[in-house]
N, CA, C and O atoms as a GROMACS GRO file, in nm:
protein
  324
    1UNK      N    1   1.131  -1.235   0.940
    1UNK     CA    2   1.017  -1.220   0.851
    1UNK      C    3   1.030  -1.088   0.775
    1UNK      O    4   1.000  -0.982   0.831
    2UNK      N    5   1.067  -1.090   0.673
    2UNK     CA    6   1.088  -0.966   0.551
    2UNK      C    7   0.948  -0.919   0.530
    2UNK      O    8   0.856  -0.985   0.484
    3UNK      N    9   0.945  -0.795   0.570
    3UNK     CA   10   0.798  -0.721   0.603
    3UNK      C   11   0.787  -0.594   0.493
    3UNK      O   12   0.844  -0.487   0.514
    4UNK      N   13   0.685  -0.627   0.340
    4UNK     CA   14   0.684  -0.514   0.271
    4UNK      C   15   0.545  -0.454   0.277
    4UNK      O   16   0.446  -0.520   0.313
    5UNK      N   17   0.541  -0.323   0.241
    5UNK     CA   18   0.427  -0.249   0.215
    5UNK      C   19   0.392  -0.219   0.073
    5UNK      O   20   0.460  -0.148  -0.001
    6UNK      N   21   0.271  -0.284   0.038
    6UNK     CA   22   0.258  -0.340  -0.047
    6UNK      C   23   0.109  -0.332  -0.112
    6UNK      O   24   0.024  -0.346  -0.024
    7UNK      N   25   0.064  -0.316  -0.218
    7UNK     CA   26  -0.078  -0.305  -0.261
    7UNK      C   27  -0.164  -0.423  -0.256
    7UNK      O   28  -0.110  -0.529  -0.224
    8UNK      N   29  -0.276  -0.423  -0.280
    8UNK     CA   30  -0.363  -0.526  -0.246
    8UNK      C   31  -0.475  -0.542  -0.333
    8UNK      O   32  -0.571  -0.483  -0.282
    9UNK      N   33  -0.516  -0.613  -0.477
    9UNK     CA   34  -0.603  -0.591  -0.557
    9UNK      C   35  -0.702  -0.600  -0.487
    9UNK      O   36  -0.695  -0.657  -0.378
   10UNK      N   37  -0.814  -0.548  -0.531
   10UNK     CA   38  -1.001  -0.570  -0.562
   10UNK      C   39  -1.014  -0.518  -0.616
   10UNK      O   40  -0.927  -0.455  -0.677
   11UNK      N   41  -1.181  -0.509  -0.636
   11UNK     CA   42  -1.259  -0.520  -0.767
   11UNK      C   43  -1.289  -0.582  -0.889
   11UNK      O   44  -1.206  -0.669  -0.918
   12UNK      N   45  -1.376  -0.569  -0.968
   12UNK     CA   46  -1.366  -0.678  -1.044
   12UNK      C   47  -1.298  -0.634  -1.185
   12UNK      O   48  -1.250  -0.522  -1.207
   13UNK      N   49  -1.303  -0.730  -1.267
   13UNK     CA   50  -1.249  -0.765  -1.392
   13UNK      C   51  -1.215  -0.603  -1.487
   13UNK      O   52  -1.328  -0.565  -1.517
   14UNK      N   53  -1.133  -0.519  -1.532
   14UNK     CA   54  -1.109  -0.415  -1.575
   14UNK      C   55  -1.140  -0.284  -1.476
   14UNK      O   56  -1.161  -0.169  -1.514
   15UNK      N   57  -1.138  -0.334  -1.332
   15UNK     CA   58  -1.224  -0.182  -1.271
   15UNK      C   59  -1.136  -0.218  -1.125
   15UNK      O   60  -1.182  -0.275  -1.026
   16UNK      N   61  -0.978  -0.161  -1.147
   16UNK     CA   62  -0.935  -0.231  -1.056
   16UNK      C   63  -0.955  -0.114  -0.885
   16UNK      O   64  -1.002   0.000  -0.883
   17UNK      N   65  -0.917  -0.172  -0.796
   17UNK     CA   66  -0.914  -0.089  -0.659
   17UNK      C   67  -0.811  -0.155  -0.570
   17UNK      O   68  -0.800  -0.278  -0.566
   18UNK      N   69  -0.734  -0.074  -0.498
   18UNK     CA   70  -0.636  -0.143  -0.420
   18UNK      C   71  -0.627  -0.098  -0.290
   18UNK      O   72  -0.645   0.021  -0.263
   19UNK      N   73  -0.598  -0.193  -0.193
   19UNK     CA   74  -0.556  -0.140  -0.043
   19UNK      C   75  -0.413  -0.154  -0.022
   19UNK      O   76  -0.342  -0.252  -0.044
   20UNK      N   77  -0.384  -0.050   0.021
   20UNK     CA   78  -0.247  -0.044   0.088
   20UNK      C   79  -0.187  -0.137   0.175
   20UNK      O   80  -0.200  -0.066   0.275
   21UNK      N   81  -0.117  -0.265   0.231
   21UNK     CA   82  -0.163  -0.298   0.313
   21UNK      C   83   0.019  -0.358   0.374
   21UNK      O   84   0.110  -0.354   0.291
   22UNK      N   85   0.041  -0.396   0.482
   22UNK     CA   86   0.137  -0.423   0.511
   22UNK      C   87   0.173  -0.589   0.535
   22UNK      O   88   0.111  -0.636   0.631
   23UNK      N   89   0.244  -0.666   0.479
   23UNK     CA   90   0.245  -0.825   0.434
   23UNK      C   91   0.374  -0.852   0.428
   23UNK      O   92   0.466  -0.778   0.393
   24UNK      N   93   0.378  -1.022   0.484
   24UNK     CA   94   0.478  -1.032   0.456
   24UNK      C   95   0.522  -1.072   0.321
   24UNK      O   96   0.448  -1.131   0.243
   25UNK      N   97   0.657  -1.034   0.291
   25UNK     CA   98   0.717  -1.092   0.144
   25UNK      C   99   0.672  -1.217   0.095
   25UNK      O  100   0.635  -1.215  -0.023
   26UNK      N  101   0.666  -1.336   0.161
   26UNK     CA  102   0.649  -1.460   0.082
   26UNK      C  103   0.483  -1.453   0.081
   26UNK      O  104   0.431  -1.548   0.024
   27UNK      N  105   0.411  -1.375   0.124
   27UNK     CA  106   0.270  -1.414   0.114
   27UNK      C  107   0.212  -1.398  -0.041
   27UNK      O  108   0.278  -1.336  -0.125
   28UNK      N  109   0.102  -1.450  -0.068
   28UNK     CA  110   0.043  -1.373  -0.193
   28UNK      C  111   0.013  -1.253  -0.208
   28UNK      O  112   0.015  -1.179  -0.109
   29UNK      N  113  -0.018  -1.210  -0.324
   29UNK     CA  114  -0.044  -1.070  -0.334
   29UNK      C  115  -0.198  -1.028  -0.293
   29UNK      O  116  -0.234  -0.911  -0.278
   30UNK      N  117  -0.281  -1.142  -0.278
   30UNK     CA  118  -0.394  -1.121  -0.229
   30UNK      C  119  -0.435  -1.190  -0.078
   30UNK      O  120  -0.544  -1.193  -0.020
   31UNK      N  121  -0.294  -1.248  -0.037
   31UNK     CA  122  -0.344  -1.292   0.065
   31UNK      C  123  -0.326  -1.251   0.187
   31UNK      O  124  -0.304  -1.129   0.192
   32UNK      N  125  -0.325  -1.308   0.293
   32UNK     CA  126  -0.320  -1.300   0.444
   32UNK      C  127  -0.174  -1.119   0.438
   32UNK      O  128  -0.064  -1.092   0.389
   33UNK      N  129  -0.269  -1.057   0.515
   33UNK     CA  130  -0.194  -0.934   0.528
   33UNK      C  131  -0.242  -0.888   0.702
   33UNK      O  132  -0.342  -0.939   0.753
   34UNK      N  133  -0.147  -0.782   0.781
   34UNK     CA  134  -0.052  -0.750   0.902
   34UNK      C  135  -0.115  -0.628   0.926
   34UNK      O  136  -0.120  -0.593   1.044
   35UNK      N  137  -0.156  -0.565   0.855
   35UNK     CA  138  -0.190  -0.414   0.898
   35UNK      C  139  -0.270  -0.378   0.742
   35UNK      O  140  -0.232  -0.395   0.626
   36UNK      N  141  -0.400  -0.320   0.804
   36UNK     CA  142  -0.435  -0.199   0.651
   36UNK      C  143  -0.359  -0.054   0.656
   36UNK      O  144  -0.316  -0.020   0.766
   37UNK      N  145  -0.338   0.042   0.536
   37UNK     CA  146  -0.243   0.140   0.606
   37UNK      C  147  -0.423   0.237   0.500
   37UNK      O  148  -0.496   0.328   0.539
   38UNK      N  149  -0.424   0.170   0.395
   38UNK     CA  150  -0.515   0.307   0.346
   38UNK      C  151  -0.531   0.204   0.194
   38UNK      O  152  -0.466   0.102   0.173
   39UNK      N  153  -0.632   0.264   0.103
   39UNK     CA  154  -0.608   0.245  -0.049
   39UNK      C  155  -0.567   0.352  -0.142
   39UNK      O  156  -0.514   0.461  -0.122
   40UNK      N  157  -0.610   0.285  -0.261
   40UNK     CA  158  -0.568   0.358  -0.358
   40UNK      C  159  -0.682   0.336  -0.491
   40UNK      O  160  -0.725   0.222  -0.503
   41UNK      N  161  -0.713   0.399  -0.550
   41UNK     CA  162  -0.814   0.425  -0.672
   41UNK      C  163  -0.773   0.494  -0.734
   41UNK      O  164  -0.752   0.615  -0.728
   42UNK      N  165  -0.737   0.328  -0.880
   42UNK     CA  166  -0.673   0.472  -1.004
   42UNK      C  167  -0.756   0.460  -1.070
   42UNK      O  168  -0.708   0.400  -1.166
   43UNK      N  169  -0.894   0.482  -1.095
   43UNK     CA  170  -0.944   0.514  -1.213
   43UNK      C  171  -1.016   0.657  -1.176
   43UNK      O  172  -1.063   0.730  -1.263
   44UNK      N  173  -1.018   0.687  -1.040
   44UNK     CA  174  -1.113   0.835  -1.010
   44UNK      C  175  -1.028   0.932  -1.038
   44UNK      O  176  -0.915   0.943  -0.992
   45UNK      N  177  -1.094   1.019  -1.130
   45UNK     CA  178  -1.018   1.164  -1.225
   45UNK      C  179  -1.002   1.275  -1.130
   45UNK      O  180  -1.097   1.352  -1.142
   46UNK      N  181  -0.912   1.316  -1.035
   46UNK     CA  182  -0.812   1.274  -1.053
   46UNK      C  183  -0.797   1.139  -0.963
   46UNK      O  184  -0.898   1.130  -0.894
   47UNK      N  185  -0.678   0.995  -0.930
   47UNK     CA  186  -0.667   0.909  -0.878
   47UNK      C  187  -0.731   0.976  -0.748
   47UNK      O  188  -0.750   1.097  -0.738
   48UNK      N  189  -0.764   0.872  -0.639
   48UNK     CA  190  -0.795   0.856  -0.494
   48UNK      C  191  -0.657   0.780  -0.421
   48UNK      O  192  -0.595   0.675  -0.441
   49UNK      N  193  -0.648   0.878  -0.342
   49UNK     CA  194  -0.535   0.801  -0.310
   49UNK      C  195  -0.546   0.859  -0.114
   49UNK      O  196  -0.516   0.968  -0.064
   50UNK      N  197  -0.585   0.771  -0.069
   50UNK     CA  198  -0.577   0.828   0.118
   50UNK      C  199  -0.518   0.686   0.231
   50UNK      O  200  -0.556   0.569   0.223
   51UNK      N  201  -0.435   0.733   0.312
   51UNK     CA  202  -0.316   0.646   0.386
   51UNK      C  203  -0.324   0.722   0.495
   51UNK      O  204  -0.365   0.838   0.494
   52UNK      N  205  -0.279   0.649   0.614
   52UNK     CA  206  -0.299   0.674   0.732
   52UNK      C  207  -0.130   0.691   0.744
   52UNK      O  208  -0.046   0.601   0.751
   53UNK      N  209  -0.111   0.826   0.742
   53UNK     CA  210   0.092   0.864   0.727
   53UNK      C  211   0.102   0.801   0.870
   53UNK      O  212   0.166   0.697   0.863
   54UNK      N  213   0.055   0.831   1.014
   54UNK     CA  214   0.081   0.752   1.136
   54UNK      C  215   0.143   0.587   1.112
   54UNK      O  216   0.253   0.543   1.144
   55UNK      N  217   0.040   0.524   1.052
   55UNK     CA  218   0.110   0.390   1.034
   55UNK      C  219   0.195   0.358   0.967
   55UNK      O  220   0.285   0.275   0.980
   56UNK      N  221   0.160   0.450   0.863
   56UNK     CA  222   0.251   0.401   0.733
   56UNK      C  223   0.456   0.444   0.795
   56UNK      O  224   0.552   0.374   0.763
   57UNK      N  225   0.465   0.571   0.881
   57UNK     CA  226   0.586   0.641   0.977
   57UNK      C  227   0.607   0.489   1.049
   57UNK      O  228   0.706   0.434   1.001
   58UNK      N  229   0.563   0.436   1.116
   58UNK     CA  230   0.560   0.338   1.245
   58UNK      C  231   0.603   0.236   1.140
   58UNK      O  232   0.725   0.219   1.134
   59UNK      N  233   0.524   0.160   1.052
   59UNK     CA  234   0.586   0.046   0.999
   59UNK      C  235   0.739   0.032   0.882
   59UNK      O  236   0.806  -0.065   0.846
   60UNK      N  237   0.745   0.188   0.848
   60UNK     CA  238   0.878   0.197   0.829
   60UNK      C  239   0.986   0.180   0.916
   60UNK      O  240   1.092   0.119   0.901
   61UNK      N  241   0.916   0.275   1.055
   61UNK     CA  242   1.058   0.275   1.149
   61UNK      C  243   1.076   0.130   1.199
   61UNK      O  244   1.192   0.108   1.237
   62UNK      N  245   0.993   0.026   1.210
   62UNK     CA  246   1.002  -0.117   1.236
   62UNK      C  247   1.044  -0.169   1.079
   62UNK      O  248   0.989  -0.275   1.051
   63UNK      N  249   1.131  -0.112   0.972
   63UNK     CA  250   1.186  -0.203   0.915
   63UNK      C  251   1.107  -0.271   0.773
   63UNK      O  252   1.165  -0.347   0.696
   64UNK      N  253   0.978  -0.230   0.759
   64UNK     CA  254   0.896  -0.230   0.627
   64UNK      C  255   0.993  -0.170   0.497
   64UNK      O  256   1.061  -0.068   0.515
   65UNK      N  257   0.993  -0.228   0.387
   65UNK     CA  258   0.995  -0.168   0.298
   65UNK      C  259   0.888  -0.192   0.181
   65UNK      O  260   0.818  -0.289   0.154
   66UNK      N  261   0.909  -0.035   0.109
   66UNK     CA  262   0.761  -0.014   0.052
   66UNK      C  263   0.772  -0.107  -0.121
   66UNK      O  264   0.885  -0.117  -0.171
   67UNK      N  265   0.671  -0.155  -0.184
   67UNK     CA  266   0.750  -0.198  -0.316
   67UNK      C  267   0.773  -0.020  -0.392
   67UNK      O  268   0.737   0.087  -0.344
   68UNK      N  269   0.833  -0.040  -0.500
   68UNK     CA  270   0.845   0.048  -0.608
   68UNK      C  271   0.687   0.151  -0.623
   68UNK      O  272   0.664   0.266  -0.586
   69UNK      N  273   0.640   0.095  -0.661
   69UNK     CA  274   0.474   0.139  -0.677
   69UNK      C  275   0.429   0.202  -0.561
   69UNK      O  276   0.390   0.319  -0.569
   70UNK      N  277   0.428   0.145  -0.461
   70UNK     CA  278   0.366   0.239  -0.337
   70UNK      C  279   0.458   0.350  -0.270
   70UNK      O  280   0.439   0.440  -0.188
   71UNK      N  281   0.541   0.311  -0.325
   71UNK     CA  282   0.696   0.420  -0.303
   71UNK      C  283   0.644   0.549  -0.359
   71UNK      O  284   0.629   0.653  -0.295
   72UNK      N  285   0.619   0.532  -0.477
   72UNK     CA  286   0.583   0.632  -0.612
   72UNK      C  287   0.459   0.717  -0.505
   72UNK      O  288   0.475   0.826  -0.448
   73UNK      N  289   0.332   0.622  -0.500
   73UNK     CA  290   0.231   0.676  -0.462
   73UNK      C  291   0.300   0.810  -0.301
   73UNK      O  292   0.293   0.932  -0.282
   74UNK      N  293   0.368   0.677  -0.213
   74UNK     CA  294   0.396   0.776  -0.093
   74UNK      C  295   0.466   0.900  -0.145
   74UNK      O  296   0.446   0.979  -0.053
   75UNK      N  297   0.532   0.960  -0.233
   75UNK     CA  298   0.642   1.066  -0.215
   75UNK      C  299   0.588   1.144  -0.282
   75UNK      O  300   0.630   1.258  -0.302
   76UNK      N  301   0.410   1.060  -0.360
   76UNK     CA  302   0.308   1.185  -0.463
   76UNK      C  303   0.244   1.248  -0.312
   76UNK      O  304   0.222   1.369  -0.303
   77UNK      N  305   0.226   1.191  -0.240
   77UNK     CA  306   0.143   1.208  -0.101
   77UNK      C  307   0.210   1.276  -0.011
   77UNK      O  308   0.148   1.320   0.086
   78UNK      N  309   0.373   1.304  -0.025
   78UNK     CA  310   0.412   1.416   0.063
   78UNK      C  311   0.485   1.318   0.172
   78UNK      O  312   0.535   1.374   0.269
   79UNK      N  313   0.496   1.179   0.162
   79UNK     CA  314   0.527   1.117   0.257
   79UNK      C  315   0.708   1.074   0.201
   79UNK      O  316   0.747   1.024   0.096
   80UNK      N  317   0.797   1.126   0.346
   80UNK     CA  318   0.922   1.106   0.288
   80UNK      C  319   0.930   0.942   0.297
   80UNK      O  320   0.869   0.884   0.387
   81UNK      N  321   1.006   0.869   0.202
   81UNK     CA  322   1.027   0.755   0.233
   81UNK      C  323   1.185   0.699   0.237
   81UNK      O  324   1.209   0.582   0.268
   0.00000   0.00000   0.00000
């Protein structure tokens, strides 16, 4: 089971909000997800961005990889990936 870490829309229509969340590859992008790790809010000046580095460490060392995008976010956050 190819296991990525991966964002998670809400909110509504132009006012987006996302959770961090850990899923497998073939799932949807909104669906059935494995772990919450934290979200993300890009419209608050500056972005919101808070992750639980404990899980997010643990589901790497089991073999997660992050997409592109949450990659970006982790290495703004201080988190090596």
């Amino acid at each position: 089971m190819p296991v990525r870490i991966r964002l998670m829309r809400f909110g509504r229509r132009k006012r987006p909000f996302y959770r961090v969340v850990v899923a497998d590859s073939r799932s949807p992008r909104d669906g059935k997800y494995i772990d919450k790790l934290g979200y993300y809010d890009p419209l608050k000046e500056p972005y919101e961005f808070k992750i639980d580095e404990e899980k997010v460490k643990l589901w790497l060392s089991r073999g997660a990889q992050p997409t592109e995008t949450v990659r970006a976010l982790l290495r703004r956050a201080g988190i090596k990936v």
